[in-house]
C-alpha positions as CSV (number, residue, x, y, z in Angstrom):
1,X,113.2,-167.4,-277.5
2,X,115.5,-166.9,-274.8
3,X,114.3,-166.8,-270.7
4,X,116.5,-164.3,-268.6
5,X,115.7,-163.7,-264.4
6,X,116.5,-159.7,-264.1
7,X,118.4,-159.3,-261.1
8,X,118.3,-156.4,-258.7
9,X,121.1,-154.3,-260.3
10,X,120.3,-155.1,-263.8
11,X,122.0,-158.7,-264.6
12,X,120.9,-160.7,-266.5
13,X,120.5,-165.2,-265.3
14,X,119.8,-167.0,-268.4
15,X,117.1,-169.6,-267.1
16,X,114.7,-172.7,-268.9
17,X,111.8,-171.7,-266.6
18,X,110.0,-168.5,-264.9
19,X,107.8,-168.9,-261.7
20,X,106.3,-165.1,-262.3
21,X,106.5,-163.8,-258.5
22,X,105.6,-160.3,-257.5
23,X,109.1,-159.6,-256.6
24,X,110.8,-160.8,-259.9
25,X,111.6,-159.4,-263.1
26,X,112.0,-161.2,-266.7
27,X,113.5,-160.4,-269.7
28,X,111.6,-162.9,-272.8
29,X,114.2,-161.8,-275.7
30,X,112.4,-163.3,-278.9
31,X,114.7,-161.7,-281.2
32,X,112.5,-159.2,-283.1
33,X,110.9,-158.5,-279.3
34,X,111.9,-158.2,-276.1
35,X,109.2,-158.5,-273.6
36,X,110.3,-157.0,-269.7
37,X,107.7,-158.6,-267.3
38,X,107.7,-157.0,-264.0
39,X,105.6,-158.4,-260.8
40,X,103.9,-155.8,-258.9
41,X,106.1,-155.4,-255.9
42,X,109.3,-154.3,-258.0
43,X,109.9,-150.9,-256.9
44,X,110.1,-147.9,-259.7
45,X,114.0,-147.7,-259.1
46,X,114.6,-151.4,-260.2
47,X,112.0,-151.1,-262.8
48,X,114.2,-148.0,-264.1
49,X,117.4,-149.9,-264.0
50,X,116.3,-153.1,-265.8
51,X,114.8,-151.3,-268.1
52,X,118.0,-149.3,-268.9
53,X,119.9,-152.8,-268.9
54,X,117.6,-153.9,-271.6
55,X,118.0,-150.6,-273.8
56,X,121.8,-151.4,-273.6
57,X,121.7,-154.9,-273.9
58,X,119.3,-154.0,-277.3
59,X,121.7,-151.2,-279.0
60,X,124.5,-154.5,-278.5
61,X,121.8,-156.7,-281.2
62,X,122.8,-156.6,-284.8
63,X,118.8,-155.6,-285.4
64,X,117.4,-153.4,-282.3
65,X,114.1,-155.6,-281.2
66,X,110.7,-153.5,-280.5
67,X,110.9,-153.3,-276.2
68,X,107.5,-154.2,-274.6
69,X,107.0,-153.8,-270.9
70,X,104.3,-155.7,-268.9
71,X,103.3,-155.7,-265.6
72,X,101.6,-158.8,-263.4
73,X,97.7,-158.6,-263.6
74,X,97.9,-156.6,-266.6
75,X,99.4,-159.0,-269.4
76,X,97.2,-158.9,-272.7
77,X,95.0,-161.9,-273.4
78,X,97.9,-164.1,-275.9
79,X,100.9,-163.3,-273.0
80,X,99.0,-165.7,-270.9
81,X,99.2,-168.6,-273.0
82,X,103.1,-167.3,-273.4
83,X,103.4,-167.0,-269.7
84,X,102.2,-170.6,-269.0
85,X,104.5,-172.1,-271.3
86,X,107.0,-170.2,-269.4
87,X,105.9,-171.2,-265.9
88,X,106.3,-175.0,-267.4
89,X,109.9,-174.8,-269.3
90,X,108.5,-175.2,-272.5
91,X,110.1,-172.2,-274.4
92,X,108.6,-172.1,-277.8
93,X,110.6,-171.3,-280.7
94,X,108.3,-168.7,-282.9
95,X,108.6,-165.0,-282.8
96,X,105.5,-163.5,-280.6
97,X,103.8,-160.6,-282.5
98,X,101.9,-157.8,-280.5
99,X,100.8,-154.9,-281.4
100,X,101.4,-151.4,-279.8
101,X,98.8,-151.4,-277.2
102,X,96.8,-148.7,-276.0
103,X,97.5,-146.5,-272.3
104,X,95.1,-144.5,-270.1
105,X,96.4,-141.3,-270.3
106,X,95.1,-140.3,-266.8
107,X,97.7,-137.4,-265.6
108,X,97.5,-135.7,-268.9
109,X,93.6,-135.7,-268.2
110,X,93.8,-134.7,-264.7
111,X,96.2,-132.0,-265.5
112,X,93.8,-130.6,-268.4
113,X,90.7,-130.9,-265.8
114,X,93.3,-129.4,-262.7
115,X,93.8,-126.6,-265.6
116,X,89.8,-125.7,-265.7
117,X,89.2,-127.4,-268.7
118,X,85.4,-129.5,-268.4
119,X,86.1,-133.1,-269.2
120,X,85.0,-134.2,-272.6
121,X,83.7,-137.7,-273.4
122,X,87.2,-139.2,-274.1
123,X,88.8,-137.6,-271.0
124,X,85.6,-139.1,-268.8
125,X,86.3,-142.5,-270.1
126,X,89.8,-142.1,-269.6
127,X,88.9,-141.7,-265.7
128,X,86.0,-144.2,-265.8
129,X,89.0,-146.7,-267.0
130,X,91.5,-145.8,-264.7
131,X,89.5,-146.5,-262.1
132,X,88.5,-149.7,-263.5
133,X,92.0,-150.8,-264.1
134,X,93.2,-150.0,-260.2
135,X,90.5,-152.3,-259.1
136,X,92.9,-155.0,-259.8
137,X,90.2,-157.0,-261.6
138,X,91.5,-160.5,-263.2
139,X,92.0,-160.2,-266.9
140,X,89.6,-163.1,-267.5
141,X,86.8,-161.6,-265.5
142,X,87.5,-158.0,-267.2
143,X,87.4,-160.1,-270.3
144,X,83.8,-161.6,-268.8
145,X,82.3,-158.7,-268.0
146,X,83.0,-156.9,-271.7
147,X,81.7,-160.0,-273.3
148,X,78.5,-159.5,-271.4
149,X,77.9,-155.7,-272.0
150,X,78.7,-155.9,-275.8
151,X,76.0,-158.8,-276.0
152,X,73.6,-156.8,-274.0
153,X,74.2,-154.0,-276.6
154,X,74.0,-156.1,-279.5
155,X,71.0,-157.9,-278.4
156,X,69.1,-155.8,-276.2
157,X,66.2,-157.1,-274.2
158,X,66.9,-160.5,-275.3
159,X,69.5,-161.7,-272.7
160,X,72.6,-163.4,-274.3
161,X,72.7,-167.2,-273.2
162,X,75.8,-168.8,-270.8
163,X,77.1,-170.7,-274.0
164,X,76.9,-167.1,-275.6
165,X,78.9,-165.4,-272.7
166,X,81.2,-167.9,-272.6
167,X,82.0,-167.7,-276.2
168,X,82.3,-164.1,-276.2
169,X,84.6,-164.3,-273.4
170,X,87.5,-166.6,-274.9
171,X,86.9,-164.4,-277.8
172,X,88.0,-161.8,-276.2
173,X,90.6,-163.5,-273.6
174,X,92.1,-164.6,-277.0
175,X,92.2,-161.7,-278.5
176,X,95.4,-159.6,-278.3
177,X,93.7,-156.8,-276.2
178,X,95.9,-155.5,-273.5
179,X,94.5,-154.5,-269.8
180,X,94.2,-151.2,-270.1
181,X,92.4,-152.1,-273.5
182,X,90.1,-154.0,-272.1
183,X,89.4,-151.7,-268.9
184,X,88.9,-148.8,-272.0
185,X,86.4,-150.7,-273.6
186,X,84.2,-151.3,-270.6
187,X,84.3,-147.7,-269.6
188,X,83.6,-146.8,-273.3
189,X,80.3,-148.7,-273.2
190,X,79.5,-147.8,-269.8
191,X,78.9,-144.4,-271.1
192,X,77.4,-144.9,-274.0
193,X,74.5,-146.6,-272.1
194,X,74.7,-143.7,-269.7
195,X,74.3,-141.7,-272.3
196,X,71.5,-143.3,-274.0
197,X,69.6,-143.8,-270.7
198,X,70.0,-139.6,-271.0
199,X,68.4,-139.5,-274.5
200,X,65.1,-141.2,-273.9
């Protein structure tokens, strides 16, 4: 696994350890990935240009890697072990694996609901979520709070102990769930218990 700072115009700085600042940009090249980690004050020009950079620098590899972008506060639950290892110099060797993860689609929504079309279920939790995701709710507490509403659901009037919550909660914070993923899931149950408070 290789550690590169992104400069402004695109370069690339090969270095042993990443501090993960809101005005810097990564490149974690891990041969079969590369992961493109941007903090949240990088503006969408640079993020366009680095980006490019990497698409170049990938079509140069003997065997294109899969490119995943992430963006501070919204790193999926194994990224964060990643990212510590990072902040301390201690570049493991292994690939990574992640799966495709899932995206709000909000402005294909709002263009279908701008069009006249009623919302359905899926496009009101689509909204629900994006809302919930631009609360710029910690991972671990998004992580929290699903852990809690699926034990609610699962055991109903019979409140889920702190051991139980907790345990749910790493479960889930270890889990390869993205942000978005998480924020989907919460809105998802959110309505079901709106809806079922409906029904009876």
């Amino acid at each position: 696994m290789k550690l590169y700072s992104v400069g402004v115009r695109g370069g690339l700085k090969k270095i042993s350890k990443a501090d993960f600042q809101e005005d810097e940009v990564y490149l974690i090249d891990d041969s079969k990935t590369m992961y493109l980690w941007f903090g949240s004050n990088i503006s969408r020009k640079r993020r366009d240009l680095s980006i490019d950079k990497t698409k170049l620098r990938n079509e140069k590899n003997e065997n294109a890697a899969i490119i995943q972008i992430i963006t501070q506060n919204k790193e999926y639950g194994a990224f964060i072990a990643i990212k510590d290892a990072l902040m301390k110099g201690e570049i493991k060797k292994q690939n990574l694996e992640r799966r495709p993860e899932l995206e709000i689609k909000f402005e294909e929504t709002l263009e279908l609901i701008e069009a006249g079309i009623s919302p359905d279920l899926e496009a009101e939790i689509t909204l629900a979520a994006h809302k919930l995701s631009k609360k710029n709710i910690s991972y671990k507490n998004l992580c929290q709070l699903l852990a809690e509403m699926q034990l609610d659901l699962i055991k109903g009037p019979n409140k889920a102990s702190k051991s139980d919550i907790l345990k749910k909660t790493q479960e889930i914070f270890e889990s390869s769930s993205t942000y978005e993923e998480i924020c989907w899931l919460i809105a998802q149950l959110n309505a079901i218990a709106d809806k079922s408070s409906m029904d009876s």
